[in-house]
Structures are given as C-alpha cells and as structure tokens.
N, C-alpha and C positions, 0 to 999 in steps of 0.2 A: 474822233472828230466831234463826237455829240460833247466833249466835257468840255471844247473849245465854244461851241455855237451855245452851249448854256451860259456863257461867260457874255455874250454879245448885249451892248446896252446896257449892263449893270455895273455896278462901283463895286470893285473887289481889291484887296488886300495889295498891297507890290509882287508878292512871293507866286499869287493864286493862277496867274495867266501864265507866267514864266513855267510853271510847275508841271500845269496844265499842257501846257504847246509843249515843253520837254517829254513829259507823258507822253501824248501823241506821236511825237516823233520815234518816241522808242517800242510804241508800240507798233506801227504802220512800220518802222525800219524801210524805208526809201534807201535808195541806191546813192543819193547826192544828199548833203545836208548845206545848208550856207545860212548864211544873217544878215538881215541890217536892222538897227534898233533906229525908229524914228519916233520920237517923241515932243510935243511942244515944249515949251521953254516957259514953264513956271518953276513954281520953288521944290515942286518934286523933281526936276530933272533928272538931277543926280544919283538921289537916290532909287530911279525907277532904272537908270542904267548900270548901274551896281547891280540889282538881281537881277537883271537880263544877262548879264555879266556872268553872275554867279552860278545862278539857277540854270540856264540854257548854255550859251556859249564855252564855258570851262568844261564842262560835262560831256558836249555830244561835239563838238568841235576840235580838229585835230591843233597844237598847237604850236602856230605860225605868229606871224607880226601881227595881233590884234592891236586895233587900235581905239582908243578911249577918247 
C-alpha cells in the first residue's frame, strides 16, 4: 500500500500506477478482485485506459465480457 500512497499528488508515467495497484493487489492477494477505470476526458483518455487495461485488468482479472 505505501508504493500506492507514494504515487498520491504526483505526475507519474501511464504504466507507474497501473503497475503499482497491480503490485499491491498481488501482494495483499484479497479474496475479491473487481475494477472500474474512471478517468477524465482529455486527450490522454485512451491511452491511460489501455494500461489500466493492460497492466491491471488482463493480468489479475478473470476473463469475462470486459468492456472498453
């Protein structure tokens, strides 16, 4: 959780949070995993939901109807 709460308020890469929370998750290993990616609506949209995508969701989530 401290590699999450280091990430708070600062400008970090696309990849560095996703990486980060997927770390965590795999570390802590919780009994339930789920997502929602919410992100404002600038010109990074896309690509910030592409690594949430990539990085988090594909990896620790079982694979059902995702939706993009």
């Amino acid at each position: 959780m401290e590699e999450l709460l280091a990430l708070i308020g600062r400008e970090s890469g696309l990849h560095t949070v996703t990486t980060a929370l997927r770390r965590t998750v795999e570390r802590d290993r919780p009994a339930v995993v789920g997502s929602l990616h919410v992100t404002c609506s600038d010109e990074a949209e896309w690509e910030t939901a592409t690594a949430f995508q990539h990085d988090f969701v594909e990896r620790l989530l079982p694979p059902l109807k995702v939706g993009r």
